[in-house]
VEXFI-239741 format. One record per atom (N, C-alpha, C): x negated, y negated, z. Coordinates in steps of 0.02 Angstrom, whole numbers, plus 32768, in hexadecimal, padded with zeros to 4 digits. Atoms other than C-alpha are relative to their C-alpha. Layout:
N
XYZ ...
END
This chain:
255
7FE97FDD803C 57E7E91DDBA3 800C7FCE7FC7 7FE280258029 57F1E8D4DAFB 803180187FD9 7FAE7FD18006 58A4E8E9DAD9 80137FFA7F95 7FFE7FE18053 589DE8C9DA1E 7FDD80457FD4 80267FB58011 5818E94EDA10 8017803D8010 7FD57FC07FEB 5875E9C1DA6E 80447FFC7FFC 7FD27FE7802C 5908E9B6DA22 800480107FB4 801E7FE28043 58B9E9D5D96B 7FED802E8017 80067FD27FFD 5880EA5AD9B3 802F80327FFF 7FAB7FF07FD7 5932EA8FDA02 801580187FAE 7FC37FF08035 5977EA7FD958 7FDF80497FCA 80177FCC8039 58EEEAE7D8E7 7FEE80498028 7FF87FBA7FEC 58E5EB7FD960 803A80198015 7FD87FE67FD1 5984EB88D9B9 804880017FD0 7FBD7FF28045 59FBEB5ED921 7FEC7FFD7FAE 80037FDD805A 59A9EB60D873 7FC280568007 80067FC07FF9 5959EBF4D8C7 8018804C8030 7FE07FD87FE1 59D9EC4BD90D 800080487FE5 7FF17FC28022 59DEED10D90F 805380068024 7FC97FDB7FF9 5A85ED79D925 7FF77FFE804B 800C7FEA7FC0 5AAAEDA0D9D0 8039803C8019 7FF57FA87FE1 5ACEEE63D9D8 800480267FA9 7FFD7FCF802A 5AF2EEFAD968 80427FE37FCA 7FDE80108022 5B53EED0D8D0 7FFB7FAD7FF6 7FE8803F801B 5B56EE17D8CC 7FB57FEA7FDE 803580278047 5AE6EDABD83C 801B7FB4800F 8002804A8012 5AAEECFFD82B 7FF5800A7FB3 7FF37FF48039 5AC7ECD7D773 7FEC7FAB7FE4 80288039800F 5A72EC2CD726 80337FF17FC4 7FD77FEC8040 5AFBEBEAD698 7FDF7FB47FF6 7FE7805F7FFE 5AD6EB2ED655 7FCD7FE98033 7FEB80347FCD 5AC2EAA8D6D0 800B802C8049 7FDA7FEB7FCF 5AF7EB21D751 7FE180518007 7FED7FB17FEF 5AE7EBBED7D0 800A8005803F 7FDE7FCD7FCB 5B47EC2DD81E 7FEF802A8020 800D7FD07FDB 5B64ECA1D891 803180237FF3 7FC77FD88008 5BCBED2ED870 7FF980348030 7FEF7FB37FC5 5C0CEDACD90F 7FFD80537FEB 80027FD38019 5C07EE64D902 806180027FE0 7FC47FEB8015 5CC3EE48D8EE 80327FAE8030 7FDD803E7FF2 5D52EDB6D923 7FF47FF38049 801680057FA8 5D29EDD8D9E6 7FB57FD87FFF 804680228005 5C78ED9ED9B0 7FFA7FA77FFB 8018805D8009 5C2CECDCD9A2 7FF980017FC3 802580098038 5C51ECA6D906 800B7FA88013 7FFD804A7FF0 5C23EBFBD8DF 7FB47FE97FD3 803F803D8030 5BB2EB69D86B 7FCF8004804B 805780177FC7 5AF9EB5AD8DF 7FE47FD47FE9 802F80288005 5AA2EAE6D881 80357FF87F9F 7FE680188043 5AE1EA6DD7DB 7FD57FD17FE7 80288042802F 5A78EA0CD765 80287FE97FD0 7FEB801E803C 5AF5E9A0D70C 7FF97F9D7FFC 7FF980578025 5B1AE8F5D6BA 80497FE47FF2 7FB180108009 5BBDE88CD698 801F80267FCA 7FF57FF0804A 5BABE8DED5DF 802380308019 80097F9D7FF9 5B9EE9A8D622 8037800A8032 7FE47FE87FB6 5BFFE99FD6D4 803E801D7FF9 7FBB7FD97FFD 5CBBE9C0D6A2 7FF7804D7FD6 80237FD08033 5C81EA3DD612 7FEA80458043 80227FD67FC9 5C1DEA8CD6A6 803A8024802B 7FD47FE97FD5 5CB3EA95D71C 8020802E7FE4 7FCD7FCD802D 5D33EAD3D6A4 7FD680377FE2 80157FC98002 5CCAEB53D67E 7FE280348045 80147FFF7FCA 5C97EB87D721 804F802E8020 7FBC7FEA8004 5D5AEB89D73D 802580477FD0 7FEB7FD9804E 5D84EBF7D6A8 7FC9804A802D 80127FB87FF7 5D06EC7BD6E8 8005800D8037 7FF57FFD7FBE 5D35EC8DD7A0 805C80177FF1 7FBD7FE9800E 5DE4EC86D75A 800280647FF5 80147FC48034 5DB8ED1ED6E5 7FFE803F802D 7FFC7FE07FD0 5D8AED81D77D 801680068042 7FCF801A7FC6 5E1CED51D7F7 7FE67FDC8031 801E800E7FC9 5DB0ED0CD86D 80087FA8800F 7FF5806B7FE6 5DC6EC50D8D1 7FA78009800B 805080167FE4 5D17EBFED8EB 7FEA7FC98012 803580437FE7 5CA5EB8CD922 7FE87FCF7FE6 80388034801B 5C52EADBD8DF 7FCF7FEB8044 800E80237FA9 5BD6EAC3D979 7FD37FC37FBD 8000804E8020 5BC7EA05D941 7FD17FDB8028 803080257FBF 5B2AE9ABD992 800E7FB57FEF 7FE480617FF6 5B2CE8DBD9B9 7FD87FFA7FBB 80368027802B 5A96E8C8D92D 800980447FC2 7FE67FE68023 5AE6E932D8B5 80277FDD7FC2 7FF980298035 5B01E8EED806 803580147FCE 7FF280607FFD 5B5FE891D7AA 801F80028044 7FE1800F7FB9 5BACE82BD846 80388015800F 7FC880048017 5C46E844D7F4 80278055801F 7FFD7FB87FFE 5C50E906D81E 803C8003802E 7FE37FF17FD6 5C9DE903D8B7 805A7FFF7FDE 7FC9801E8015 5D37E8B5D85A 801580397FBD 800C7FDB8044 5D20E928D7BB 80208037800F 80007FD57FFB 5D39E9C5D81F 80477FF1802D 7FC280057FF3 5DCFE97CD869 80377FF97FCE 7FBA8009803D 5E31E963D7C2 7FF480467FDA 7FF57FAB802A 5DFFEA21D791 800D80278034 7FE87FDA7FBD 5E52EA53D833 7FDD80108040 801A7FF07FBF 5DDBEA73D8B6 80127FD08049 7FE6801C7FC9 5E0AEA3ED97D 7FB57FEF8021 80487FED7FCE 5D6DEA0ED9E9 80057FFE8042 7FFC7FDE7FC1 5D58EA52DA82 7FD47FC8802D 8019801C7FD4 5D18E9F3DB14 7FC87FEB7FEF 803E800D7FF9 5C6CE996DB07 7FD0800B8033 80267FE07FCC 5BDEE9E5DB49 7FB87FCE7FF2 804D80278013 5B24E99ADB5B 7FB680467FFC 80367FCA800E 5A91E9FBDB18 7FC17FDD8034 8040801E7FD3 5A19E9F5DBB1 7FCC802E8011 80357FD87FFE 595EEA3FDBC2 7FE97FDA8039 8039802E7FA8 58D9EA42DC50 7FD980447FE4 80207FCD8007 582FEA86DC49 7FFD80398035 7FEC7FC47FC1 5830EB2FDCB7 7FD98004803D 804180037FD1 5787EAF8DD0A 802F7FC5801D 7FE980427FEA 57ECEA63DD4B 803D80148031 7FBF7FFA7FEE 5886EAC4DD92 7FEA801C8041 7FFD7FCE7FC6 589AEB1CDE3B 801E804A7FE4 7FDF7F997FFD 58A8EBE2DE4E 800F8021803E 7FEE80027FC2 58C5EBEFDEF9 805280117FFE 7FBB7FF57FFB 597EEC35DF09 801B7FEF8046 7FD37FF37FC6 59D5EBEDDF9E 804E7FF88000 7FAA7FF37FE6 5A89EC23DFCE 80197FF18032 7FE480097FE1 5B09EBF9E020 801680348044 7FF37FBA7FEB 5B30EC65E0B3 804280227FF5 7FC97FC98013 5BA4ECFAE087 7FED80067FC2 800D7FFC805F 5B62ECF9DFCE 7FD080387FF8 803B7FB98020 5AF7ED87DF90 7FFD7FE97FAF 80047FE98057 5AC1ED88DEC7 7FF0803D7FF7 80087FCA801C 5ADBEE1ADE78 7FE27FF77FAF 801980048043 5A7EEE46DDD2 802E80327FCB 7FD57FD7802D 5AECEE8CDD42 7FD980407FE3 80277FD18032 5AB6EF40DD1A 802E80487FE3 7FD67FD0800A 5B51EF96DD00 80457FE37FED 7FB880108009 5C04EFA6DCBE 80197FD78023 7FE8802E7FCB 5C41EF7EDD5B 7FF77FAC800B 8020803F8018 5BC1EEEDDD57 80307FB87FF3 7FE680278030 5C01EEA1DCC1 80587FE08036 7FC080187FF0 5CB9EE9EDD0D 80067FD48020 7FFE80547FCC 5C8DEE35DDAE 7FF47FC87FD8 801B80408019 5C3DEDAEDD42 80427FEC7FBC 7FC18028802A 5CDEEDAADCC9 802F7FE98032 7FEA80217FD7 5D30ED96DD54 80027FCE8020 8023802E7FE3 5CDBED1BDDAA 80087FC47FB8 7FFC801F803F 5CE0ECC9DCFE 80487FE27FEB 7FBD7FF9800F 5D8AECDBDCD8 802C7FB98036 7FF380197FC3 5DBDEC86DD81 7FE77FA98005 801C802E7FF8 5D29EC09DD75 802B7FBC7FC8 7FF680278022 5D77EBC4DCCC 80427FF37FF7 7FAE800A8023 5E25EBEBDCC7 801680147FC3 7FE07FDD8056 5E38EC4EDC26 7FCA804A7FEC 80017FBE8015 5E0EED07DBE6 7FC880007FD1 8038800A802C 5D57ED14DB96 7FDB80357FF5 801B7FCA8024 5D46EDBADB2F 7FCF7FF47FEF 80408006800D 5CC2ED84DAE4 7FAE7FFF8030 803A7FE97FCC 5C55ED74DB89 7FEA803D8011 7FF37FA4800E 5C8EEE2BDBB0 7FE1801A7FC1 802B7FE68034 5C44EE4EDB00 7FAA8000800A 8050801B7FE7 5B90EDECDB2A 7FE980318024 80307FE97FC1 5B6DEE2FDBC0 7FEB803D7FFD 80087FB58009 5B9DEEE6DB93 7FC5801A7FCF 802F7FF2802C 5B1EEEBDDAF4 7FCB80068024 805580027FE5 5A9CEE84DB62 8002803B8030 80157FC27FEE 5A9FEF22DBB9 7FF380357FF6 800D7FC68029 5AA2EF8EDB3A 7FC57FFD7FF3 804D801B800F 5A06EF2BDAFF 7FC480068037 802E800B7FD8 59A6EF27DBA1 7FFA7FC38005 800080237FFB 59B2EE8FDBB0 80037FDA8048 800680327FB0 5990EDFCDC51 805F80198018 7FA57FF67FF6 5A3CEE27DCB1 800E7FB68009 7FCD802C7FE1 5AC1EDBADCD6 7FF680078046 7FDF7FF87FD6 5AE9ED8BDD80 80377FED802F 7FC7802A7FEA 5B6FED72DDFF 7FE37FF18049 7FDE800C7FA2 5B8FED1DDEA5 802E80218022 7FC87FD87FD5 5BE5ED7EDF18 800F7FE58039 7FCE800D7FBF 5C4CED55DFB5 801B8036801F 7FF17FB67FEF 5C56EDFEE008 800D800C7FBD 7FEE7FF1802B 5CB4EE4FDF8A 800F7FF27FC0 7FDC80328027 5CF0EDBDDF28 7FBB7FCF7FDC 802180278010 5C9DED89DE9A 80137FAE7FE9 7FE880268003 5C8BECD0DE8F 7FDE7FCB7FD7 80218021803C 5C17EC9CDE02 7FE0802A7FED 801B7FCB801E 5BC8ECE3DD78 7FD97FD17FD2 802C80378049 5B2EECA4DCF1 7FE380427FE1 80297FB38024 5ACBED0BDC6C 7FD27FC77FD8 8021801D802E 5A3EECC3DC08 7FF380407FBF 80347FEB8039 59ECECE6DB66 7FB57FEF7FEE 80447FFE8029 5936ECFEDB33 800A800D7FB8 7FFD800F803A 591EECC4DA90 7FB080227FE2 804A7FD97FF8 587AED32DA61 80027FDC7FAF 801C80338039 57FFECC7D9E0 80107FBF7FFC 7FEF80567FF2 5844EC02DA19 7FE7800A804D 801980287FD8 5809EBA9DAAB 80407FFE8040 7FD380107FCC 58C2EBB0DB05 802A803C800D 7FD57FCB7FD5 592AEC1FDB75 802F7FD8800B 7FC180317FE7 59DEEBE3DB92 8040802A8031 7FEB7FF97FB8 5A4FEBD6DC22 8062800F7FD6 7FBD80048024 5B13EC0EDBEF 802880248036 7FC17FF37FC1 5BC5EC27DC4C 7FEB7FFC804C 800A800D7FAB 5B7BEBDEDD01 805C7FE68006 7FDF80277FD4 5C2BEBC6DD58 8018802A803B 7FFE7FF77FB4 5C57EBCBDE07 8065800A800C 7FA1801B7FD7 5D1AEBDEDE4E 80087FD1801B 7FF4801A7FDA 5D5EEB66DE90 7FDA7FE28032 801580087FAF 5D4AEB79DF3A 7FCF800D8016 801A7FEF7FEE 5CC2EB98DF34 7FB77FBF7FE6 801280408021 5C78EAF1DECC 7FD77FC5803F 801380287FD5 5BFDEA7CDF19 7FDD8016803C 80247FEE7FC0 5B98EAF4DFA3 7FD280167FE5 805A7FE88018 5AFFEB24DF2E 800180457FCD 80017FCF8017 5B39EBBEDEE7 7FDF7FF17FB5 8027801C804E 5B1CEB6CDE16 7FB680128015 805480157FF1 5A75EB31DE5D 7FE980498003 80247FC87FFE 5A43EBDDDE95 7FFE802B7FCD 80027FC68058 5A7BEC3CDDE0 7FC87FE07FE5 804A80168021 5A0DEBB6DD9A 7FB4800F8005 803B7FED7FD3 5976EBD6DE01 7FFF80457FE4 80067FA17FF0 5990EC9CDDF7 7FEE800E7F9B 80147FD58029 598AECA0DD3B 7FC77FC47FE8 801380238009 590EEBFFDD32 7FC580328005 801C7FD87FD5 589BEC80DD91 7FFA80407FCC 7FF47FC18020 58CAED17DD05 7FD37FD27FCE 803A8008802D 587DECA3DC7B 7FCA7FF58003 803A801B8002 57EAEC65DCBB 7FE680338003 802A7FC07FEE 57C0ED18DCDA 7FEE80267FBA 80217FEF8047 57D8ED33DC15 7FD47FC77FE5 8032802C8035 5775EC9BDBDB 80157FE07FF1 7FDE8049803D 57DEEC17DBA0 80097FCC802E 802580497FD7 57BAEB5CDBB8 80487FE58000 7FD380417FEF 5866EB10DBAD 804A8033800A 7FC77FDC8005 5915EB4DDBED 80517FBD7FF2 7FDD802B8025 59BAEAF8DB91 804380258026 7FC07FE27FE6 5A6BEAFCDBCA 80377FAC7FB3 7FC080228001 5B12EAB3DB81 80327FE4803B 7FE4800E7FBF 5B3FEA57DC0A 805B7FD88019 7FC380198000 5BFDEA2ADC23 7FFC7FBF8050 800280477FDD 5C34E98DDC96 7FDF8005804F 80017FEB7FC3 5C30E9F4DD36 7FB1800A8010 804080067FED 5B83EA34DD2F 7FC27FD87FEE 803F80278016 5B25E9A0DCD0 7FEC7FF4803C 8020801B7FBF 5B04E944DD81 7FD98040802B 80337FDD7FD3 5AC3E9E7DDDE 7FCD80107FE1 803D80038024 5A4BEA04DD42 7FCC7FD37FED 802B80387FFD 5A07E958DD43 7FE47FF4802F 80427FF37FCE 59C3E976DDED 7FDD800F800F 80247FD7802E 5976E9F9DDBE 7FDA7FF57FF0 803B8024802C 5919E99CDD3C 800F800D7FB3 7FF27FFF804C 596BE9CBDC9D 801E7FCA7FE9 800D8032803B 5975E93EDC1B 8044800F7FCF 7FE17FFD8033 5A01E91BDBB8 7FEF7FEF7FAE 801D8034804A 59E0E915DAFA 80377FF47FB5 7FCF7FF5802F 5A77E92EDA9C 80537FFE8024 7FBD7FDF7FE2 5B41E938DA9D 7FFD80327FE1 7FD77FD9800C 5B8CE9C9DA6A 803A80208001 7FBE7FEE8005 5C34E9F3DA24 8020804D7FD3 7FE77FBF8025 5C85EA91D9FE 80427FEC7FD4 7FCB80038019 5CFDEA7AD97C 802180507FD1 7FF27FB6800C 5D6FEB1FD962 80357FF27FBF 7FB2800B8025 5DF3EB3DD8CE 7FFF80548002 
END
Protein backbone atom coordinates (compact mmCIF):
# COMPACT_ATOMS: atom_id res chain seq x y z
CA UNK A 1 0.00 0.00 0.00
CA UNK A 2 1.21 3.40 -0.65
CA UNK A 3 0.20 5.05 2.46
CA UNK A 4 0.62 8.64 1.29
CA UNK A 5 -1.63 7.85 -1.66
CA UNK A 6 -4.05 6.36 0.39
CA UNK A 7 -4.38 8.69 2.73
CA UNK A 8 -4.98 11.63 0.04
CA UNK A 9 -7.34 9.65 -0.93
CA UNK A 10 -8.84 9.08 2.78
CA UNK A 11 -8.93 12.74 3.08
CA UNK A 12 -10.72 13.87 -0.44
CA UNK A 13 -13.54 11.20 -0.27
CA UNK A 14 -14.08 10.43 3.26
CA UNK A 15 -13.81 14.10 4.68
CA UNK A 16 -13.80 16.91 2.07
CA UNK A 17 -16.39 14.54 0.70
CA UNK A 18 -18.40 13.78 3.32
CA UNK A 19 -22.30 13.36 2.93
CA UNK A 20 -24.86 13.69 5.95
CA UNK A 21 -25.52 10.56 7.59
CA UNK A 22 -29.46 10.22 7.83
CA UNK A 23 -32.70 12.23 7.45
CA UNK A 24 -32.34 15.77 8.46
CA UNK A 25 -28.72 16.26 8.96
CA UNK A 26 -26.44 18.58 6.24
CA UNK A 27 -22.89 18.94 5.52
CA UNK A 28 -22.41 22.66 4.98
CA UNK A 29 -18.86 23.99 3.32
CA UNK A 30 -18.16 27.64 5.21
CA UNK A 31 -14.43 29.09 4.59
CA UNK A 32 -11.56 26.92 5.29
CA UNK A 33 -13.96 24.52 6.77
CA UNK A 34 -16.85 21.68 6.85
CA UNK A 35 -19.23 20.51 8.86
CA UNK A 36 -21.45 18.25 9.81
CA UNK A 37 -24.59 19.20 11.20
CA UNK A 38 -27.07 16.28 13.07
CA UNK A 39 -30.70 16.11 12.44
CA UNK A 40 -30.75 17.64 15.94
CA UNK A 41 -28.25 17.78 19.32
CA UNK A 42 -28.55 13.77 19.65
CA UNK A 43 -26.93 13.88 16.12
CA UNK A 44 -22.89 14.12 15.10
CA UNK A 45 -22.14 17.40 14.99
CA UNK A 46 -18.67 18.23 14.32
CA UNK A 47 -15.58 20.10 11.83
CA UNK A 48 -14.58 16.84 9.09
CA UNK A 49 -12.16 18.37 7.17
CA UNK A 50 -10.16 22.14 7.65
CA UNK A 51 -8.07 23.98 5.20
CA UNK A 52 -6.43 26.64 7.29
CA UNK A 53 -3.28 28.76 7.91
CA UNK A 54 -1.74 30.60 11.06
CA UNK A 55 -3.53 33.81 9.38
CA UNK A 56 -7.41 32.05 9.03
CA UNK A 57 -7.29 29.25 11.98
CA UNK A 58 -8.59 31.23 15.14
CA UNK A 59 -11.05 33.35 12.85
CA UNK A 60 -12.13 29.80 11.65
CA UNK A 61 -12.60 28.42 15.20
CA UNK A 62 -14.37 31.31 16.73
CA UNK A 63 -16.62 31.14 14.18
CA UNK A 64 -17.28 27.64 14.08
CA UNK A 65 -17.88 28.24 17.93
CA UNK A 66 -20.37 31.09 17.55
CA UNK A 67 -22.51 28.87 15.22
CA UNK A 68 -22.77 25.59 17.18
CA UNK A 69 -23.26 27.96 20.08
CA UNK A 70 -26.27 29.61 18.15
CA UNK A 71 -27.89 26.25 17.96
CA UNK A 72 -27.24 24.88 21.57
CA UNK A 73 -25.39 22.14 20.43
CA UNK A 74 -21.63 20.78 21.93
CA UNK A 75 -19.46 19.43 18.98
CA UNK A 76 -16.78 17.96 17.44
CA UNK A 77 -13.12 19.12 15.93
CA UNK A 78 -12.08 15.51 14.57
CA UNK A 79 -8.35 16.90 14.43
CA UNK A 80 -5.99 14.63 12.18
CA UNK A 81 -1.86 14.35 12.99
CA UNK A 82 -1.19 16.16 9.35
CA UNK A 83 -3.68 18.68 9.86
CA UNK A 84 -2.65 22.33 9.48
CA UNK A 85 -1.21 24.83 10.94
CA UNK A 86 0.76 22.52 13.59
CA UNK A 87 -0.30 24.93 15.93
CA UNK A 88 -4.10 23.76 15.90
CA UNK A 89 -4.09 21.31 18.29
CA UNK A 90 -3.14 24.15 20.83
CA UNK A 91 -5.54 26.79 19.13
CA UNK A 92 -8.57 24.70 19.82
CA UNK A 93 -7.50 24.33 23.28
CA UNK A 94 -7.52 28.12 24.19
CA UNK A 95 -11.19 28.37 22.46
CA UNK A 96 -12.21 25.68 24.88
CA UNK A 97 -12.32 22.42 23.36
CA UNK A 98 -11.16 19.01 25.59
CA UNK A 99 -9.61 16.16 23.41
CA UNK A 100 -10.69 12.98 23.76
CA UNK A 101 -8.43 10.03 23.69
CA UNK A 102 -6.10 9.46 20.60
CA UNK A 103 -7.14 7.22 18.12
CA UNK A 104 -5.08 5.94 14.90
CA UNK A 105 -6.63 6.15 11.48
CA UNK A 106 -5.95 2.55 10.14
CA UNK A 107 -6.82 1.00 6.53
CA UNK A 108 -6.30 -2.50 4.87
CA UNK A 109 -7.13 -3.50 1.45
CA UNK A 110 -10.33 -5.93 1.71
CA UNK A 111 -8.63 -8.40 -0.84
CA UNK A 112 -5.91 -8.72 1.85
CA UNK A 113 -8.20 -9.37 4.94
CA UNK A 114 -9.79 -12.65 6.11
CA UNK A 115 -13.71 -13.35 6.00
CA UNK A 116 -13.84 -16.46 7.55
CA UNK A 117 -15.76 -15.83 10.98
CA UNK A 118 -14.42 -18.00 13.70
CA UNK A 119 -15.98 -17.99 17.25
CA UNK A 120 -15.42 -18.70 20.28
CA UNK A 121 -17.50 -21.51 21.63
CA UNK A 122 -20.84 -20.30 23.19
CA UNK A 123 -20.85 -17.17 20.82
CA UNK A 124 -23.41 -16.91 18.05
CA UNK A 125 -23.52 -13.42 15.81
CA UNK A 126 -26.56 -12.06 15.46
CA UNK A 127 -27.37 -9.55 12.57
CA UNK A 128 -29.27 -6.32 13.60
CA UNK A 129 -32.70 -6.24 11.88
CA UNK A 130 -34.91 -5.03 14.44
CA UNK A 131 -35.84 -2.76 17.38
CA UNK A 132 -35.04 -5.32 19.60
CA UNK A 133 -31.81 -5.67 17.52
CA UNK A 134 -30.68 -2.28 17.99
CA UNK A 135 -31.08 -2.65 21.95
CA UNK A 136 -28.67 -5.75 22.36
CA UNK A 137 -25.91 -3.89 20.53
CA UNK A 138 -26.48 -0.62 22.85
CA UNK A 139 -26.15 -2.76 25.28
CA UNK A 140 -23.36 -4.62 24.51
CA UNK A 141 -21.98 -1.15 23.77
CA UNK A 142 -22.88 0.53 26.72
CA UNK A 143 -21.15 -2.21 28.92
CA UNK A 144 -18.26 -2.58 26.35
CA UNK A 145 -17.34 1.23 26.97
CA UNK A 146 -18.66 2.26 30.14
CA UNK A 147 -20.87 5.23 29.26
CA UNK A 148 -24.47 5.80 27.61
CA UNK A 149 -24.26 6.23 23.64
CA UNK A 150 -27.62 7.73 22.27
CA UNK A 151 -26.25 8.52 19.47
CA UNK A 152 -25.40 4.76 18.46
CA UNK A 153 -29.12 3.97 19.29
CA UNK A 154 -29.81 6.81 16.75
CA UNK A 155 -27.28 5.18 13.86
CA UNK A 156 -28.31 1.98 13.94
CA UNK A 157 -32.11 2.72 14.11
CA UNK A 158 -31.13 5.09 10.84
CA UNK A 159 -29.47 2.37 9.20
CA UNK A 160 -32.48 0.39 9.38
CA UNK A 161 -34.79 2.59 8.40
CA UNK A 162 -32.43 3.01 5.34
CA UNK A 163 -31.86 -0.62 4.52
CA UNK A 164 -28.88 -0.50 5.22
CA UNK A 165 -25.68 -3.47 5.92
CA UNK A 166 -26.93 -4.38 9.66
CA UNK A 167 -25.13 -4.07 12.67
CA UNK A 168 -24.11 -6.96 14.57
CA UNK A 169 -23.86 -8.55 17.95
CA UNK A 170 -22.06 -11.34 19.77
CA UNK A 171 -24.11 -13.22 21.85
CA UNK A 172 -23.41 -15.53 24.86
CA UNK A 173 -26.66 -17.40 25.12
CA UNK A 174 -28.71 -14.63 25.92
CA UNK A 175 -26.13 -12.11 26.84
CA UNK A 176 -25.04 -9.79 24.53
CA UNK A 177 -21.34 -9.29 24.58
CA UNK A 178 -20.15 -7.17 21.67
CA UNK A 179 -21.47 -5.16 19.17
CA UNK A 180 -19.93 -3.37 15.59
CA UNK A 181 -21.83 -1.63 12.66
CA UNK A 182 -20.11 -0.39 9.56
CA UNK A 183 -20.76 2.13 6.95
CA UNK A 184 -20.74 1.99 3.13
CA UNK A 185 -19.74 5.07 1.83
CA UNK A 186 -21.47 4.78 -1.82
CA UNK A 187 -19.15 6.74 -4.67
CA UNK A 188 -15.39 6.47 -2.50
CA UNK A 189 -13.28 3.54 -2.53
CA UNK A 190 -13.86 2.90 1.51
CA UNK A 191 -16.23 1.14 3.87
CA UNK A 192 -15.55 1.75 7.60
CA UNK A 193 -15.47 -0.29 10.64
CA UNK A 194 -17.24 1.72 13.89
CA UNK A 195 -18.14 0.93 17.75
CA UNK A 196 -16.24 -2.79 17.64
CA UNK A 197 -16.21 -3.38 21.55
CA UNK A 198 -16.22 -6.45 23.45
CA UNK A 199 -17.09 -6.71 27.50
CA UNK A 200 -14.85 -7.31 29.50
CA UNK A 201 -14.94 -10.70 30.11
CA UNK A 202 -15.15 -11.44 27.42
CA UNK A 203 -11.76 -9.54 25.82
CA UNK A 204 -8.98 -11.48 24.24
CA UNK A 205 -10.87 -14.95 22.87
CA UNK A 206 -11.50 -13.71 19.16
CA UNK A 207 -14.81 -12.34 19.42
CA UNK A 208 -13.37 -8.38 17.83
CA UNK A 209 -11.61 -10.57 15.25
CA UNK A 210 -14.77 -12.29 14.20
CA UNK A 211 -17.04 -8.73 13.92
CA UNK A 212 -14.17 -7.75 11.77
CA UNK A 213 -14.20 -10.66 9.46
CA UNK A 214 -18.19 -10.73 9.38
CA UNK A 215 -18.50 -7.20 8.12
CA UNK A 216 -14.94 -7.43 6.12
CA UNK A 217 -17.03 -10.17 4.22
CA UNK A 218 -20.32 -7.56 3.87
CA UNK A 219 -17.97 -5.14 1.87
CA UNK A 220 -16.22 -7.08 -0.36
CA UNK A 221 -19.60 -8.29 -1.41
CA UNK A 222 -20.45 -4.46 -2.24
CA UNK A 223 -17.22 -3.62 -4.08
CA UNK A 224 -15.01 -1.60 -2.12
CA UNK A 225 -11.18 -1.88 -2.18
CA UNK A 226 -10.21 -0.49 1.19
CA UNK A 227 -11.87 -0.82 4.72
CA UNK A 228 -10.81 2.06 7.50
CA UNK A 229 -11.36 2.00 11.19
CA UNK A 230 -10.51 4.53 14.07
CA UNK A 231 -8.67 2.38 15.99
CA UNK A 232 -8.33 3.11 19.85
CA UNK A 233 -5.24 1.58 21.97
CA UNK A 234 -7.08 -1.70 22.62
CA UNK A 235 -7.81 -2.72 19.14
CA UNK A 236 -4.72 -1.14 17.17
CA UNK A 237 -2.59 -4.51 17.84
CA UNK A 238 -5.48 -7.01 16.79
CA UNK A 239 -5.90 -4.81 13.48
CA UNK A 240 -2.28 -4.86 12.66
CA UNK A 241 -2.46 -8.55 12.32
CA UNK A 242 -4.87 -8.38 10.26
CA UNK A 243 -2.92 -6.25 7.93
CA UNK A 244 -4.30 -2.86 8.41
CA UNK A 245 -1.71 -0.02 8.16
CA UNK A 246 -1.56 2.75 10.29
CA UNK A 247 -1.59 6.19 8.53
CA UNK A 248 -2.66 8.79 10.74
CA UNK A 249 -3.46 9.93 14.54
CA UNK A 250 -6.61 11.03 15.28
CA UNK A 251 -8.05 13.27 17.92
CA UNK A 252 -11.47 14.13 18.82
CA UNK A 253 -11.53 17.34 20.34
CA UNK A 254 -15.16 18.16 21.93
CA UNK A 255 -16.35 21.67 23.45
Amino acid sequence: MDQDTVLALFDREMRQGIRADGPGARVERVGGVIRHVGADADGWNGIVWSDLDEASADAAVAEQVEYFTSLGRGFEWKLYGHDRPADLPGRLRAAGFVPEPEETLMVAEIKDLPTSVELPEGVRLLPVTDAAGVELAVAAQERAFGEARPYHRQLLLGQLAAGLPPAVVAMAGDVPVSAARMELHPGTSFASLWGGGTVPEWRGRGVYRALVAFRTRIAAEHGYRYLQVDASDQSRPILRRLGFVPLATTTPYVR
